[in-house]
MOPAC internal coordinates of N, CA, C and O (Angstrom, degrees):
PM7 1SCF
backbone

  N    0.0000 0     0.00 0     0.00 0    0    0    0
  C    1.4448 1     0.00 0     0.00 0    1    0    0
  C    1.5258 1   109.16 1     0.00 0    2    1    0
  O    1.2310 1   123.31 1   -24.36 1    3    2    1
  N    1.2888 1   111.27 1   155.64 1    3    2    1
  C    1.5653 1   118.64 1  -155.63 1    5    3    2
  C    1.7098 1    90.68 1   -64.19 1    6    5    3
  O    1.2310 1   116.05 1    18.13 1    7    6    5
  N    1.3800 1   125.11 1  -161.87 1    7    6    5
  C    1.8850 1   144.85 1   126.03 1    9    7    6
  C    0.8106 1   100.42 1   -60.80 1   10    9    7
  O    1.2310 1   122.47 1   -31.86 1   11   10    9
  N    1.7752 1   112.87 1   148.14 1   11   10    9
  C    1.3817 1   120.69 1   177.72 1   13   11   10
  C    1.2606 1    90.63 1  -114.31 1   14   13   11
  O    1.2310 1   110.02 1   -20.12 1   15   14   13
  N    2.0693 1   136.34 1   159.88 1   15   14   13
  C    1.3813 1    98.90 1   150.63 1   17   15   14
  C    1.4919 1    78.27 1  -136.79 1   18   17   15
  O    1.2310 1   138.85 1    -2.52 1   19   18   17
  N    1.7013 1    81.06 1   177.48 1   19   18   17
  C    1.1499 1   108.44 1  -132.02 1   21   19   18
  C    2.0375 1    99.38 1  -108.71 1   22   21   19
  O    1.2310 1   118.87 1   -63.61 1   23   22   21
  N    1.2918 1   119.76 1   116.39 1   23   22   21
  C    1.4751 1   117.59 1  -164.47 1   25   23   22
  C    1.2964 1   123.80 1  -144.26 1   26   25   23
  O    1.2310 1   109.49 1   -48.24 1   27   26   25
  N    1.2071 1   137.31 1   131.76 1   27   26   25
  C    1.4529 1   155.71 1  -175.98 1   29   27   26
  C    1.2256 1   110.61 1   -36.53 1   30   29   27
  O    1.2310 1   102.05 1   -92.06 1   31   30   29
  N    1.2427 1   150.40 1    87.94 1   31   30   29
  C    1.7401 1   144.13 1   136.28 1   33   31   30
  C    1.7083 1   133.27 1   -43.99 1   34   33   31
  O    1.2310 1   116.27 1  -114.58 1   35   34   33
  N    1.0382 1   124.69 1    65.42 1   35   34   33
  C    1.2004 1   102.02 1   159.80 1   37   35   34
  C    1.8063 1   148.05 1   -40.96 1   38   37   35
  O    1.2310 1   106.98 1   -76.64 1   39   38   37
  N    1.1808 1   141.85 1   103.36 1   39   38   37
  C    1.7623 1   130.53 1   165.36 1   41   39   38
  C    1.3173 1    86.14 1  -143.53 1   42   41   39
  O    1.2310 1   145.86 1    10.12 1   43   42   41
  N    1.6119 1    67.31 1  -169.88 1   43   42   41
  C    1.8102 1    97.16 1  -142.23 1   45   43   42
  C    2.1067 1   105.59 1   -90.52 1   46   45   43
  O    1.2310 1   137.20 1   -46.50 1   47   46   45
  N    0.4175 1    84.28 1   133.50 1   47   46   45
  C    1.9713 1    86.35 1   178.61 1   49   47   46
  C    0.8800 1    92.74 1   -15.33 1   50   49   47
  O    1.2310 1   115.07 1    99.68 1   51   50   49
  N    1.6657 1   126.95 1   -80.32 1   51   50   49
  C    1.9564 1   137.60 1  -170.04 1   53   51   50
  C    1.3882 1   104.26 1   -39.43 1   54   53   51
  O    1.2310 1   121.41 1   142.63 1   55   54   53
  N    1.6183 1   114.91 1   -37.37 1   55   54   53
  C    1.8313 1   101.62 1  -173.62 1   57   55   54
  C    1.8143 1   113.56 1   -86.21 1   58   57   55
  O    1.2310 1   130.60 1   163.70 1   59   58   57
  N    1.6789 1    97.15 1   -16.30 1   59   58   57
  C    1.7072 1   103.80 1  -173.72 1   61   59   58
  C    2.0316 1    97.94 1   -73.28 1   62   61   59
  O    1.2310 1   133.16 1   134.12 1   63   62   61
  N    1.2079 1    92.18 1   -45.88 1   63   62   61
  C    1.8901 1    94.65 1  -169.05 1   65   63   62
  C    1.5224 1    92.15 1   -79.70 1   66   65   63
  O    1.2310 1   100.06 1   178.03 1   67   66   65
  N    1.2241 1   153.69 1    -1.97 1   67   66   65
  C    1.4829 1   135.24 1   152.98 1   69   67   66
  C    2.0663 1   116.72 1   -65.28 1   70   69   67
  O    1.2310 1   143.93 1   130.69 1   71   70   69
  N    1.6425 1    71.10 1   -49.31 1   71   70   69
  C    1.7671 1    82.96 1  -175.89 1   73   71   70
  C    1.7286 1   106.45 1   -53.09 1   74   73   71
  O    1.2310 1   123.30 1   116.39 1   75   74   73
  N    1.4688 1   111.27 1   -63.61 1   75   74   73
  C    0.9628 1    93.59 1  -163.50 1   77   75   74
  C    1.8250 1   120.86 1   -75.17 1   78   77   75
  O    1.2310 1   126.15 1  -175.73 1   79   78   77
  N    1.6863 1   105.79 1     4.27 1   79   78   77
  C    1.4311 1    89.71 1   175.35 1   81   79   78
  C    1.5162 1   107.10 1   -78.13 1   82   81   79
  O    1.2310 1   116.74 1   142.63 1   83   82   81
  N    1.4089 1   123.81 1   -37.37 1   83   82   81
  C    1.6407 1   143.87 1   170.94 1   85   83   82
  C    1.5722 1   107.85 1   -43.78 1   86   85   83
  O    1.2310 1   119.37 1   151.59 1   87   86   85
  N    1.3330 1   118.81 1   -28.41 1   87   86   85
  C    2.0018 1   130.54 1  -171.61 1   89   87   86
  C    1.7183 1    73.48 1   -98.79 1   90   89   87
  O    1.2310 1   101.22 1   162.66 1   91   90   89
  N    0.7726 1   151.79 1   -17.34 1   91   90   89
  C    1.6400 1   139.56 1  -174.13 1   93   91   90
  C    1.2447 1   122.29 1   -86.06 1   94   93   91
  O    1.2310 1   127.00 1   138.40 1   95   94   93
  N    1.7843 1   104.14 1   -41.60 1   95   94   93
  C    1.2568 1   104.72 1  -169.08 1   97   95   94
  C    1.7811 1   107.68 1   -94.92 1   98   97   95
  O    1.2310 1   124.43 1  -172.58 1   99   98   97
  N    1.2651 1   109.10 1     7.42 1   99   98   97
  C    1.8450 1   130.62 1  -162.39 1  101   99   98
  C    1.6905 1    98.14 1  -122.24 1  102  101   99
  O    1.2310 1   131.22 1  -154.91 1  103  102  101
  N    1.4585 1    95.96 1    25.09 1  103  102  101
  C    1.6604 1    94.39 1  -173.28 1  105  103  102
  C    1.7349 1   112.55 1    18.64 1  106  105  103
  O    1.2310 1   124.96 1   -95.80 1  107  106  105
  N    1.0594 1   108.08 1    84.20 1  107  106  105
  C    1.5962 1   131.53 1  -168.05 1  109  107  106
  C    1.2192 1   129.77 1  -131.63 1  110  109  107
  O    1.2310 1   112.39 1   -24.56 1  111  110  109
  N    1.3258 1   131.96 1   155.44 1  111  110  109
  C    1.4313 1   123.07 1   163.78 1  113  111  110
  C    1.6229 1   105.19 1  -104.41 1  114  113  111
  O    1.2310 1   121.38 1   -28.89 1  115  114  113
  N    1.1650 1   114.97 1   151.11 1  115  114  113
  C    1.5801 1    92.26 1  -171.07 1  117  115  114
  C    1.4619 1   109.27 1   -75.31 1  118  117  115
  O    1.2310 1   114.81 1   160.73 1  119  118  117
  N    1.3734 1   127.45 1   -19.27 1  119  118  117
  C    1.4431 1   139.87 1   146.93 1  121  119  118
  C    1.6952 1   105.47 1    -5.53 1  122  121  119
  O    1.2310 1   134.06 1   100.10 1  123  122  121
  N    1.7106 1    90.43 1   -79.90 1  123  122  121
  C    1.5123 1   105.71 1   178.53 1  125  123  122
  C    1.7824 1   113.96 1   -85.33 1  126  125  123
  O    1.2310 1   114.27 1  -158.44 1  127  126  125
  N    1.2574 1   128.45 1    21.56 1  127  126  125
  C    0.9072 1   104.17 1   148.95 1  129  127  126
  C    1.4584 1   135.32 1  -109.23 1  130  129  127
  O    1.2310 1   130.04 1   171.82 1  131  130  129
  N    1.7940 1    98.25 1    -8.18 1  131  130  129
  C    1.4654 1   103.98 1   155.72 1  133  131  130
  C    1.2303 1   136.89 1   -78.36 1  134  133  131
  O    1.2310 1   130.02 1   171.16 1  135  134  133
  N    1.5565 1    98.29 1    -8.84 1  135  134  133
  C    1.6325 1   118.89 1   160.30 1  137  135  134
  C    1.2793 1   115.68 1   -37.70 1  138  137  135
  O    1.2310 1   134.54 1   103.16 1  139  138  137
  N    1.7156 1    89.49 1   -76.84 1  139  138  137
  C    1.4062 1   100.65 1  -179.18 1  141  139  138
  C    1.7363 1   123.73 1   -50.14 1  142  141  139
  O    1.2310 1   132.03 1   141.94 1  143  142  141
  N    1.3466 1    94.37 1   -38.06 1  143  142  141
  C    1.8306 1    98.78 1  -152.13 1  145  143  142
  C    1.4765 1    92.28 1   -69.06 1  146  145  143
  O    1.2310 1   119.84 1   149.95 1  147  146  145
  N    1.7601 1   117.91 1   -30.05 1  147  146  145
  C    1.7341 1   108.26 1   164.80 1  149  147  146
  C    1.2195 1   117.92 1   -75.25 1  150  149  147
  O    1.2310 1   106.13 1   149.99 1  151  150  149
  N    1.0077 1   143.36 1   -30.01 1  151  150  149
  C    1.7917 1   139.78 1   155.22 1  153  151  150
  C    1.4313 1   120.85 1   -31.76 1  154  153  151
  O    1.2310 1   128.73 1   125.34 1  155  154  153
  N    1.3646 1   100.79 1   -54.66 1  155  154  153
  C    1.3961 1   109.75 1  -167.51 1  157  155  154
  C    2.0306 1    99.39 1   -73.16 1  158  157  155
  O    1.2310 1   129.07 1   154.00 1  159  158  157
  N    1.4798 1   100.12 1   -26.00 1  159  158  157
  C    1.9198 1    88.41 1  -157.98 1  161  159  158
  C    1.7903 1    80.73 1  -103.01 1  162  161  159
  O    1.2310 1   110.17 1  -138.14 1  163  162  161
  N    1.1737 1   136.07 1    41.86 1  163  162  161
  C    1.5204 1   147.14 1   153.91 1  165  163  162
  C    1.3584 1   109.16 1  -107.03 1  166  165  163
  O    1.2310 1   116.71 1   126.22 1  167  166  165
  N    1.3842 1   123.86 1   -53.78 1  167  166  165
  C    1.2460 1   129.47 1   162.83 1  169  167  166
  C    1.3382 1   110.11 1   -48.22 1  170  169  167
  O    1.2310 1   118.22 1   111.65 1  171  170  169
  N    1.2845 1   121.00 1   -68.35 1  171  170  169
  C    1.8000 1   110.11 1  -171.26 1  173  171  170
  C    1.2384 1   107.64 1   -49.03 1  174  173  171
  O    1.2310 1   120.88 1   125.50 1  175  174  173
  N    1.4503 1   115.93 1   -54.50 1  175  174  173
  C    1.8683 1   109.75 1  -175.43 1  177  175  174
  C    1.4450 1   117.89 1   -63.09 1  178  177  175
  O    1.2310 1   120.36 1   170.41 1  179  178  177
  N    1.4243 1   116.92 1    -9.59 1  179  178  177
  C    1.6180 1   105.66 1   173.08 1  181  179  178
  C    1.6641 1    89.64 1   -99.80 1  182  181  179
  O    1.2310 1   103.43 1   179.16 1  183  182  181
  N    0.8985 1   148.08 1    -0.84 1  183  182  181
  C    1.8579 1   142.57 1  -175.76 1  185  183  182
  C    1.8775 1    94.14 1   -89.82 1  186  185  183
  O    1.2310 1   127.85 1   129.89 1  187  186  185
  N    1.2935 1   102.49 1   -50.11 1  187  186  185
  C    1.6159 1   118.81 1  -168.75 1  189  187  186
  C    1.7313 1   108.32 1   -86.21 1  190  189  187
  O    1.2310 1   120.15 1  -162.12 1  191  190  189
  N    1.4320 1   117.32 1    17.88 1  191  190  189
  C    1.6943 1   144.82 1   161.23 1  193  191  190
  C    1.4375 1    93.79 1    38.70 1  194  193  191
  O    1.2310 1   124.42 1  -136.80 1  195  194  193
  N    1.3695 1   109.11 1    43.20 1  195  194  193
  C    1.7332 1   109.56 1   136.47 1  197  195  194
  C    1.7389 1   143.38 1   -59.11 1  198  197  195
  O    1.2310 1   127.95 1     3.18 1  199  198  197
  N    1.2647 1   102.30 1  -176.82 1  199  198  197
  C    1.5715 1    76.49 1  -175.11 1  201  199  198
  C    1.4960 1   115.18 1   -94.12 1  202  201  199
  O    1.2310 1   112.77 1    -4.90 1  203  202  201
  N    0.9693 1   131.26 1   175.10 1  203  202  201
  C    1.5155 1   150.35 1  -174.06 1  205  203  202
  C    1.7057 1   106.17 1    88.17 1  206  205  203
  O    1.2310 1   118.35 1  -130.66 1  207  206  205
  N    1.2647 1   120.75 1    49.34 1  207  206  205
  C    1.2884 1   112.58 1   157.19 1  209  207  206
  C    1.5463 1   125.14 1   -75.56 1  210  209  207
  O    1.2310 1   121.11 1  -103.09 1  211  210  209
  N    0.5971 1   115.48 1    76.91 1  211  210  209
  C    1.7706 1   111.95 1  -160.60 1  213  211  210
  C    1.7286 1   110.88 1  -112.05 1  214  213  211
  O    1.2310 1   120.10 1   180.00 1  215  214  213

C-alpha cells in the first residue's frame, strides 16, 4: 500500500457531527470516510473528462 501523508482539515462543528454520523452509518472512520468521499469525487471528475488527468 502506497504512503499515506498525513494533513490538517479544518470544518465547522455542523460539518464534523454530520461526517461522523454518515462514517457511522458506512461502518467507517470518519478518517476513511472522507477518504472515500474524495476517491469517489476523483473518479467522477476523471469519468466526466475534467482536468487533472495526468
Amino acid at each position: 500500500m502506497a504512503e499515506k501523508k498525513a494533513f490538517v482539515l479544518r470544518v465547522s462543528p455542523e460539518m464534523l457531527k454530520e461526517l461522523e454520523k454518515w462514517a457511522q452509518e458506512d461502518f467507517r472512520s470518519v478518517n476513511g470516510q472522507i477518504e472515500y468521499l474524495l476517491s469517489e469525487a476523483l473518479k467522477k471528475r476523471k469519468r466526466a473528462g475534467g482536468k487533472g488527468k495526468e
